[in-house]
C-alpha positions in Angstrom: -55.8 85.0 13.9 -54.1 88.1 13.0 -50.9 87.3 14.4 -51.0 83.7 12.3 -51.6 85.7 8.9 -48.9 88.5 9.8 -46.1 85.7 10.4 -47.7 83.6 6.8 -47.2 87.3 5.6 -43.6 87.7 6.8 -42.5 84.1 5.4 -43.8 85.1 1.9 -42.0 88.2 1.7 -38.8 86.6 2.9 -39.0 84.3 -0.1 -39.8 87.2 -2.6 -37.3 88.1 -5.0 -36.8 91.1 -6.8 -37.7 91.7 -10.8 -33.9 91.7 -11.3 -32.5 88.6 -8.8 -35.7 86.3 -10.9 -34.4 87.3 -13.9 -30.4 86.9 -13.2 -31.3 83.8 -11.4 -33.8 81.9 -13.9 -32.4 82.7 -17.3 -34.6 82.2 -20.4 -37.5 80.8 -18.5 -41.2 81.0 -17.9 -41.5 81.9 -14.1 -45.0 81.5 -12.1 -44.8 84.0 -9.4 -46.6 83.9 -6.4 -48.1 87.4 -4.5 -46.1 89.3 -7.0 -46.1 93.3 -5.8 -46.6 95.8 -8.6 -45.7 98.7 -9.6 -49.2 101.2 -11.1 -48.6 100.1 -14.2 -48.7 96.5 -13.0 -45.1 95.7 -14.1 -43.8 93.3 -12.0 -41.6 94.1 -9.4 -41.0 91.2 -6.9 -42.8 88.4 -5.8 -42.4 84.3 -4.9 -41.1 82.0 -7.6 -43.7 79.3 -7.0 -41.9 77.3 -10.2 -39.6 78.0 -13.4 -38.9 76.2 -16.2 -38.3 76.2 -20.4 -41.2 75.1 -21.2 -44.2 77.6 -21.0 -47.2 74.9 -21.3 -45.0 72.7 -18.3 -45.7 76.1 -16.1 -49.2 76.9 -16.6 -50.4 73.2 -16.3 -47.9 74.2 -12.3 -49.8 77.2 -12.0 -53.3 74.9 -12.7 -52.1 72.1 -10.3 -50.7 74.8 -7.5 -54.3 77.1 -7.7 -52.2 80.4 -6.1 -54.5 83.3 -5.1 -52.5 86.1 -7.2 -50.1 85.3 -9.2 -48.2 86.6 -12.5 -46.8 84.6 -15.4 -43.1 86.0 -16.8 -40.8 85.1 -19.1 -36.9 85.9 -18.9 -36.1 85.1 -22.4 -35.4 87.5 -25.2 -38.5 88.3 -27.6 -37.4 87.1 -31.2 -37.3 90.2 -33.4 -39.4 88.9 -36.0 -42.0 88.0 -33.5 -45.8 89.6 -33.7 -47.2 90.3 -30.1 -51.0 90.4 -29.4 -52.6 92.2 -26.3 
């Protein structure tokens, strides 16, 4: 069993992408990412793009339908200046 999970393990991390080949690659979009690796501060620093698109909602309803273990939710767009955020 351990050598089935090890070569699952290999063909996720040869799908993962960098924080800086998602973004250059998927422009302006909401990205599900699948097994993303963080940094301590839990920044995002590579992971599996499970899907990608414009529309945020279209991506979470993915992300309810795919049921990954651990995944993250970014976006690649440019926050508005005007815009309020709340943690």
């Amino acid at each position: 069993m351990i050598f089935f999970e090890t070569i699952v393990d290999n063909l996720s991390m040869a799908n993962a992408l960098t924080i800086n080949e998602i973004q250059s690659q998927y422009p302006s979009e909401w990205i599900l990412v699948g097994d993303p690796l963080t940094s301590e501060s839990f920044e995002v620093q590579s992971g599996e793009v499970l899907y990608h698109g414009k529309d945020r909602d279209e991506v979470y309803r993915e992300a309810i339908e795919l049921r990954p273990g651990t995944f993250a939710m970014l976006s690649t767009g440019k926050i508005p200046e005007d815009t309020a955020i709340v943690l």
